[in-house]
MARZA-851518 format. One line per 8 residues: their letters; for each residue x, y, z of N, C-alpha, C. Coordinates in Angstrom, 2 decimals. Layout:
residues N
a) X,Y,Z,X,Y,Z,X,Y,Z ~ ... $
END
This chain:
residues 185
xxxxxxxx) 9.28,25.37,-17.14,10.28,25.19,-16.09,10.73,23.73,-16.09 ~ 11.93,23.51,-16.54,12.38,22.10,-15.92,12.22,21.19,-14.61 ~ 12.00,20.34,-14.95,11.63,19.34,-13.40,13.00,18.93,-12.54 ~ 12.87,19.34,-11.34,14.16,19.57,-10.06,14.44,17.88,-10.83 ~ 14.14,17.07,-10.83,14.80,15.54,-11.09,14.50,15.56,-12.26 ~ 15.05,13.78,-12.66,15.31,12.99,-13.48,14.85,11.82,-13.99 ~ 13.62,11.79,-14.81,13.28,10.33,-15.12,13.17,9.85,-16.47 ~ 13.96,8.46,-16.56,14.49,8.07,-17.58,13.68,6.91,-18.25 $
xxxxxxxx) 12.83,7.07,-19.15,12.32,5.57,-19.29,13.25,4.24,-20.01 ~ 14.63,5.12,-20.01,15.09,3.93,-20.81,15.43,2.40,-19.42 ~ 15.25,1.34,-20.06,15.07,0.34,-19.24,16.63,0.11,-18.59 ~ 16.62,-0.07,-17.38,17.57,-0.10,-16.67,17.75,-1.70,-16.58 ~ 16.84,-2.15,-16.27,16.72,-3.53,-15.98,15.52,-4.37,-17.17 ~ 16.25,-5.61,-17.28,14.93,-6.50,-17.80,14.87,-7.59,-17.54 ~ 16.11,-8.57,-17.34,15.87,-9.78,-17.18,15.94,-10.07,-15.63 ~ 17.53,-9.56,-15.23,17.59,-9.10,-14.01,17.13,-8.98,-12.87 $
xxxxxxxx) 15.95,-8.08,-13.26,14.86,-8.06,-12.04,14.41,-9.33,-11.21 ~ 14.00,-10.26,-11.78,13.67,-11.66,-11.56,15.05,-12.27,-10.49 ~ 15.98,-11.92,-11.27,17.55,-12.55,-10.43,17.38,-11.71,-9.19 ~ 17.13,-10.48,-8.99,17.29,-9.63,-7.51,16.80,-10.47,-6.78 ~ 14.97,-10.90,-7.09,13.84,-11.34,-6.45,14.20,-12.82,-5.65 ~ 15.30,-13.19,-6.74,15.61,-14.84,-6.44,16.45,-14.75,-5.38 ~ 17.56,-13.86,-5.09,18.49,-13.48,-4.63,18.08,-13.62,-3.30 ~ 17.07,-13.01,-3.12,16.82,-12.27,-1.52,16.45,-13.89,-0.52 $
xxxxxxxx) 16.03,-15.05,-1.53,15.78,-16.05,-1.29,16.98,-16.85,-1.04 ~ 18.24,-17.05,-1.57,19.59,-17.65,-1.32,20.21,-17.43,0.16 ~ 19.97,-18.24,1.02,20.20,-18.11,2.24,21.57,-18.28,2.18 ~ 22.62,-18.37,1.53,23.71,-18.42,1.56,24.61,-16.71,1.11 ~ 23.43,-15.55,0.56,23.66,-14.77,0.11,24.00,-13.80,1.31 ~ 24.64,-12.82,0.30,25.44,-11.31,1.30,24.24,-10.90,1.80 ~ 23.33,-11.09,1.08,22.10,-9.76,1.61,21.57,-9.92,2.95 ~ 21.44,-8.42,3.49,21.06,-8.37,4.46,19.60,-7.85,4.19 $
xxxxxxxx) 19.02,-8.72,5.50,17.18,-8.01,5.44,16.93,-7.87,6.47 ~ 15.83,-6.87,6.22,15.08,-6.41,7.25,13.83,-6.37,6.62 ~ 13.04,-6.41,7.78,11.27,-5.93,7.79,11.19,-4.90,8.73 ~ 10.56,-3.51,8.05,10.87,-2.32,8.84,9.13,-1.65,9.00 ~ 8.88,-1.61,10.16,7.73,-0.79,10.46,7.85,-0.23,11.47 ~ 8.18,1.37,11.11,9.20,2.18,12.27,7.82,3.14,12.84 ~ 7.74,3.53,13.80,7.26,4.31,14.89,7.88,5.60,15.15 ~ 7.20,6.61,15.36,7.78,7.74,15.66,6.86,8.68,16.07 $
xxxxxxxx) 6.98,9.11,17.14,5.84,10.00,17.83,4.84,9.58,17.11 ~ 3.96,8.53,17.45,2.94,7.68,17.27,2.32,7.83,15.76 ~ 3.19,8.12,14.39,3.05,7.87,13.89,4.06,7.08,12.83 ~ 3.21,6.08,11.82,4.08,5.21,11.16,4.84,6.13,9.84 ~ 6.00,5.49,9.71,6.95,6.16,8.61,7.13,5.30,7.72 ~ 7.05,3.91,7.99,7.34,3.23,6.61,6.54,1.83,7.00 ~ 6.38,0.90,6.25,6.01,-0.23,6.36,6.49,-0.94,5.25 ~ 7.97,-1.29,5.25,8.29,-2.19,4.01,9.40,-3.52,4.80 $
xxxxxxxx) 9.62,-4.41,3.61,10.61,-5.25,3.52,11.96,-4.98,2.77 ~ 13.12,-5.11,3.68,14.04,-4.37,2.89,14.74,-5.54,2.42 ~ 15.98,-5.41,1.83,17.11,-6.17,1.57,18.19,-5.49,0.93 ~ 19.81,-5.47,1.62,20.78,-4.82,1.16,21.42,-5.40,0.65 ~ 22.01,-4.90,-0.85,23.15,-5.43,-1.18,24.28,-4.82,-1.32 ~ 25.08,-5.73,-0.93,26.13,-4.72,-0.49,27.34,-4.47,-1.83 ~ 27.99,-3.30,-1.70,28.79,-2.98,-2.92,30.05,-3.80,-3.16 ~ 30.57,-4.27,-2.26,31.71,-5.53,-2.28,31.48,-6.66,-3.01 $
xxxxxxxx) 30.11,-7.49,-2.32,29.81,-8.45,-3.29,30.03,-8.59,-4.82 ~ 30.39,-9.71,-5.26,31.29,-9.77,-7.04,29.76,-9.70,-7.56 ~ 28.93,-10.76,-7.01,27.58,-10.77,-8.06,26.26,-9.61,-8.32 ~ 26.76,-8.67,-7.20,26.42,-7.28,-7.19,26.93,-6.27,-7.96 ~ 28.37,-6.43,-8.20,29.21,-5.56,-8.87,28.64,-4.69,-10.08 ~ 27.51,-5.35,-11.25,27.33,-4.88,-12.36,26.42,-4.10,-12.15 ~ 25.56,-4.12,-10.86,24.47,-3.04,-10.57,24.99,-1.58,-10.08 ~ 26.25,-1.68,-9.09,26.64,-0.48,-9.08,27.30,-0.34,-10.30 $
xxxxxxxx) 28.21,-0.65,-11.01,28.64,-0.27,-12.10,27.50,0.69,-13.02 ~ 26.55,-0.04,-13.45,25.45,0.50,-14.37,25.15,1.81,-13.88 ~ 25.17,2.03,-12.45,24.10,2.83,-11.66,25.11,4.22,-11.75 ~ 26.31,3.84,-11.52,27.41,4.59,-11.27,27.46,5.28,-13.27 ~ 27.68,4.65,-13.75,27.64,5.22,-14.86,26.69,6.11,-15.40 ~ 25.52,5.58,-14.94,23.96,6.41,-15.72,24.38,7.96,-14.70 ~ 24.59,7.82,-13.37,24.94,8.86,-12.34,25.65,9.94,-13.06 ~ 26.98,9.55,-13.54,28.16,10.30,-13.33,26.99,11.13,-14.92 $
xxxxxxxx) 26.78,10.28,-15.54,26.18,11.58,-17.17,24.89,12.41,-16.63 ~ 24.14,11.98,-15.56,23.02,12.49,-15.47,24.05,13.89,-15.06 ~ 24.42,13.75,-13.65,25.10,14.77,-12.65,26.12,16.14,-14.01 ~ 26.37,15.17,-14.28,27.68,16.26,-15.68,26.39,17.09,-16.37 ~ 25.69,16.57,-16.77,24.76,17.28,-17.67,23.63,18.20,-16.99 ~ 23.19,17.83,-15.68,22.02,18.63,-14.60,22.36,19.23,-13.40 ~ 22.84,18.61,-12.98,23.19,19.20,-10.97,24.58,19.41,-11.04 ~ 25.38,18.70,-11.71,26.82,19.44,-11.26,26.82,19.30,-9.38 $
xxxxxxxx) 26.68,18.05,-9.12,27.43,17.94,-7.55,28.52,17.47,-7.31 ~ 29.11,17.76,-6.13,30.59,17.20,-6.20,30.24,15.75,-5.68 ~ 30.09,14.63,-6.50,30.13,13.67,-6.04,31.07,12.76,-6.03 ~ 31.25,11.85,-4.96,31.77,10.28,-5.04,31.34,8.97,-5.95 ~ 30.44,9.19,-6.17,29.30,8.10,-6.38,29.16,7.30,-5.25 ~ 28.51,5.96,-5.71,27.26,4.63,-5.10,28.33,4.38,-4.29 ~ 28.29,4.43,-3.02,29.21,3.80,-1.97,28.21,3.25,-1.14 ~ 27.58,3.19,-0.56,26.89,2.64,-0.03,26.09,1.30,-0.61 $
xxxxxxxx) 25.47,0.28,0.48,24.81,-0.83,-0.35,23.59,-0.58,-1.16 ~ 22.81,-1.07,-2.15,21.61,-0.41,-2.63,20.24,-1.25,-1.80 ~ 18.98,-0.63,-1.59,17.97,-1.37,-0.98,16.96,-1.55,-2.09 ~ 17.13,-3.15,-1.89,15.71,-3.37,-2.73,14.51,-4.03,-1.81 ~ 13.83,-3.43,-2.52,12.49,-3.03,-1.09,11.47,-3.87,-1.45 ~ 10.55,-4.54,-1.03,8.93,-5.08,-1.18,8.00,-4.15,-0.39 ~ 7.11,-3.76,-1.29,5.90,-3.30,-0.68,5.07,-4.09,-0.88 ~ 4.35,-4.56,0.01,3.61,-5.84,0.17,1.92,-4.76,0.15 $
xxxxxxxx) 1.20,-5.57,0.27,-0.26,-4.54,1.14,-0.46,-3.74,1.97 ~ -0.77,-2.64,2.06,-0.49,-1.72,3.17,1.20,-0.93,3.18 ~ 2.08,-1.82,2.47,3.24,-0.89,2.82,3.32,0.51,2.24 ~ 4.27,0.85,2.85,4.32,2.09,2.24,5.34,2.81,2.42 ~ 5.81,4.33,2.31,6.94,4.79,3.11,6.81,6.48,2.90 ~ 6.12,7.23,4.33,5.54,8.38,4.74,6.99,9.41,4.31 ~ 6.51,10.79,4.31,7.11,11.78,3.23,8.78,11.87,4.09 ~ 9.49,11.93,4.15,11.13,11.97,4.22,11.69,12.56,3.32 $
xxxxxxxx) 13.30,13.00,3.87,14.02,13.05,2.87,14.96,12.22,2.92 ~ 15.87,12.11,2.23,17.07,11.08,2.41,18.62,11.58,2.48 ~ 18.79,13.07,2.97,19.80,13.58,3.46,20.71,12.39,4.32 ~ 21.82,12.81,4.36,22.07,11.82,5.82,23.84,11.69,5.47 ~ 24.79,11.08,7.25,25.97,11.19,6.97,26.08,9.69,7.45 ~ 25.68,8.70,6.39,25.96,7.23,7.08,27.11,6.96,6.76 ~ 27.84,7.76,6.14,29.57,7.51,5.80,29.96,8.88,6.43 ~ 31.23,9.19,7.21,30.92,10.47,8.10,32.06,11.25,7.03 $
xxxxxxxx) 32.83,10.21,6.03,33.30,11.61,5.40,32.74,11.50,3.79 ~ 30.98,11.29,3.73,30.40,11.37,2.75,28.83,11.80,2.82 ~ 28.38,12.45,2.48,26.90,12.93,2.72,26.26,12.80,1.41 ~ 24.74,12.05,1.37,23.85,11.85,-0.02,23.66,13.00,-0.65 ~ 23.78,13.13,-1.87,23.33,13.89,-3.14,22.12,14.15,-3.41 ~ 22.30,12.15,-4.14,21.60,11.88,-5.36,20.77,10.97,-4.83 ~ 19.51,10.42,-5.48,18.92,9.62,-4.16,18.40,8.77,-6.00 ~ 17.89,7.41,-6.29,17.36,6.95,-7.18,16.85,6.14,-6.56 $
xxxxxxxx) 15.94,5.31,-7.78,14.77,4.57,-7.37,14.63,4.01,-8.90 ~ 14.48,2.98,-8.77,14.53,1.53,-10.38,13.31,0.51,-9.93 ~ 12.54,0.93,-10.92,11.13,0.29,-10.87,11.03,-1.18,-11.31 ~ 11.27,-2.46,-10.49,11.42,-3.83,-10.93,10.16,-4.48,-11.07 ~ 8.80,-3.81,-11.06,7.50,-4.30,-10.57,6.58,-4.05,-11.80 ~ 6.23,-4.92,-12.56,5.23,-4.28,-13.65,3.79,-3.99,-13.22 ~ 3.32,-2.41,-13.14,2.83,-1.69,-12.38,1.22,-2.23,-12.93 ~ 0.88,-3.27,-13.69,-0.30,-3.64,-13.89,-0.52,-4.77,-12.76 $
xxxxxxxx) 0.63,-5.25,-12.19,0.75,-6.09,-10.97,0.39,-5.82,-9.34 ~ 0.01,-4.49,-8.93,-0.04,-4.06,-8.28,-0.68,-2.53,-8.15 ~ -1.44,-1.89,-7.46,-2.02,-0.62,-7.40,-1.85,-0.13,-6.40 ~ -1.69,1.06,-6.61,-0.88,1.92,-5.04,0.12,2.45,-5.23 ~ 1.08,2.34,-4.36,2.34,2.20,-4.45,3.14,2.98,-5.63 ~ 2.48,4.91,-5.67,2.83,5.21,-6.17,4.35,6.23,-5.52 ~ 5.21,6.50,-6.17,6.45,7.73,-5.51,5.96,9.20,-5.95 ~ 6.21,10.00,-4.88,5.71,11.13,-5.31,6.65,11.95,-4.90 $
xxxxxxxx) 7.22,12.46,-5.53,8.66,13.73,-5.13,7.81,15.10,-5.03 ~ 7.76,16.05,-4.21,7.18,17.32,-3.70,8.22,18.35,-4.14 ~ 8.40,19.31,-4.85,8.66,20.29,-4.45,7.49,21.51,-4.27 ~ 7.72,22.54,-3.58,6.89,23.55,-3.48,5.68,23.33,-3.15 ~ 4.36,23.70,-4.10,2.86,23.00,-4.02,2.81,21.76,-4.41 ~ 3.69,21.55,-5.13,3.58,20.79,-6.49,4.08,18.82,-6.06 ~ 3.08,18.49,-6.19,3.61,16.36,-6.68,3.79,16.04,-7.55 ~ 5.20,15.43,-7.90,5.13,14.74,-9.21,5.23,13.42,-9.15 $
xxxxxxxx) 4.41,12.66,-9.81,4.31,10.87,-9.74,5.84,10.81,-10.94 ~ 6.59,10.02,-10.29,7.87,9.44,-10.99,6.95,8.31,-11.88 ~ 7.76,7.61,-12.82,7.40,7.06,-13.95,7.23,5.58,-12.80 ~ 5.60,4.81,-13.44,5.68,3.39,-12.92,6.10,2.48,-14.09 ~ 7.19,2.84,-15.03,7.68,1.69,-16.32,8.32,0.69,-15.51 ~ 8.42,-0.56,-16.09,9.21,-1.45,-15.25,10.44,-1.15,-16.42 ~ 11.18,-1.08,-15.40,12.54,-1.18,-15.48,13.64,0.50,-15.76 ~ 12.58,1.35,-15.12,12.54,2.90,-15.27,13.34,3.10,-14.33 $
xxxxxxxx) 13.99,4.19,-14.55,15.26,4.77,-13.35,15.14,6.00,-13.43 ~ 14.88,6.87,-11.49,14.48,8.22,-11.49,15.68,8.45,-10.38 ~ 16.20,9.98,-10.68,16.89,10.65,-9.94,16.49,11.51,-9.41 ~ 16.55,12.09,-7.78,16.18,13.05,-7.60,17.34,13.60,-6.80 ~ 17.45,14.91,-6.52,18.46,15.52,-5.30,18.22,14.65,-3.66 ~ 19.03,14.59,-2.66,18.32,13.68,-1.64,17.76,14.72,-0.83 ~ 18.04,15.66,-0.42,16.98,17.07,-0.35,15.66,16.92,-0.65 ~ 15.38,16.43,-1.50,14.15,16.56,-2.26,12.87,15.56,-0.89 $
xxxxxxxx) 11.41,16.42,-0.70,11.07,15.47,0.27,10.25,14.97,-0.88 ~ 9.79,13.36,-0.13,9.29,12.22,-0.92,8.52,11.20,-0.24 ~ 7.62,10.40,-0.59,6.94,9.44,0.12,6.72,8.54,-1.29 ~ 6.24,7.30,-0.94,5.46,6.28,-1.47,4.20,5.84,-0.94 ~ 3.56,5.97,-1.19,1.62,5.49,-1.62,1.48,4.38,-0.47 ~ 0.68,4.02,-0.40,0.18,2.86,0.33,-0.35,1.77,-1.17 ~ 0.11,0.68,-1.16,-0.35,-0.89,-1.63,-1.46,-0.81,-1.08 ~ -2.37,-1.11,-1.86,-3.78,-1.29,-2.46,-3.63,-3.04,-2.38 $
xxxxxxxx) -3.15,-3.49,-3.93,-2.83,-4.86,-4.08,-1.80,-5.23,-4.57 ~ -1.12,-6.42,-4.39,-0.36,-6.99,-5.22,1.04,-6.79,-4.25 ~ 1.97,-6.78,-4.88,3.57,-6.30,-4.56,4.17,-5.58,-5.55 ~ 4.93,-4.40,-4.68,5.72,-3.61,-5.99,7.60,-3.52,-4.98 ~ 8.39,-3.93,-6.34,9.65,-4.22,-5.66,10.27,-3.09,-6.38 ~ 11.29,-2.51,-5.81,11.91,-1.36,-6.33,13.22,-1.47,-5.33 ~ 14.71,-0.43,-6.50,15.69,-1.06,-6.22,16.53,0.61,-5.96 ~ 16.39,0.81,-4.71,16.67,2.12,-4.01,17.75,2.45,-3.82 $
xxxxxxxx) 18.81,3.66,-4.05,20.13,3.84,-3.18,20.34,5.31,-3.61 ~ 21.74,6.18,-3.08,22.42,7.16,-2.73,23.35,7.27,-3.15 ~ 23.70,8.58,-4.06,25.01,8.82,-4.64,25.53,9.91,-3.72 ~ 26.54,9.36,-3.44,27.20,10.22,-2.35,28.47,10.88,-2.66 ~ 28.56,12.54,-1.69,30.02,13.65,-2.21,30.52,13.99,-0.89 ~ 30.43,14.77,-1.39,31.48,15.63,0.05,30.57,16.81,0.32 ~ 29.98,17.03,1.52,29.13,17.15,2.05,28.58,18.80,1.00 ~ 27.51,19.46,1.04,27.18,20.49,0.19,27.97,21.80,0.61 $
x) 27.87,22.89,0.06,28.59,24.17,0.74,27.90,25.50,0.72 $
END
């Protein structure tokens, strides 16, 4: 049986990664951050550090580009959704110790005349750097651990429910976003 997603070990990123990391540090930069440890009927859902970048920005531009491209061949060749693509900003996340982010899906209408697809995740963290902090996409009985390669890019449907591990040690940074269509039918 084929696997509901998509994981690609070809390297998405290599040098790059390092530039995101620097980025989030340029106080003169677009990005927006947050530190998110959300509450919800007394239990925790996530514990990370975020940072958005937004799709306007020029020095952002080549990440949606890339992302948008790998998208449009995955989608033609597997899911066939009616999509828009990457409209939205992408989140690149720190999981520090303890972070983490409890099972969700990533449905949602944060553009009201666009609803998520495609949901990815780009591994910037070389996974000998850190323990934990694994992604685990669920369907049915079944977990599948997405690839920890640095510089690996996984697709899944945003349907799909999902969590990340709890950090053990170290930091693992990963570079999150939503391909978005016109809503399903």
């Amino acid at each position: 049986m084929e696997k509901e997603y998509s994981n690609s070990e070809k390297k998405f990123m290599t040098v790059e990664d390092n530039e995101l990391k620097e980025m989030n540090e340029d106080k003169n930069s677009e990005v927006e951050t947050h530190n998110c440890t959300n509450v919800l009927h007394n239990q925790f859902l996530r514990n990370i550090s975020s940072y958005f970048l937004p799709p306007h920005a020029p020095h952002y531009r080549w990440i949606f580009n890339k992302i948008n491209k790998l998208v449009h061949e995955l989608n033609g060749r597997k899911y066939n959704f009616d999509i828009d693509g990457l409209i939205e900003p992408v989140q690149l996340t720190k999981y520090s110790n303890n972070g983490f982010y409890s099972d969700h899906i990533d449905l949602g209408n944060t553009y009201p005349e666009s609803d998520r697809k495609l949901s990815f995740t780009i591994q910037l963290s070389d996974s000998e750097n850190y323990d934990g902090g694994n992604v685990i996409l669920k369907t049915s009985h079944i977990k599948n651990q997405i690839s920890k390669g640095l510089g690996s890019i996984t697709f899944w449907p945003s349907f799909m429910l999902h969590n990340v591990e709890p950090i053990t040690k170290g930091n693992r940074w990963s570079l999150c976003g939503w391909i978005s269509g016109k809503q399903f039918k």
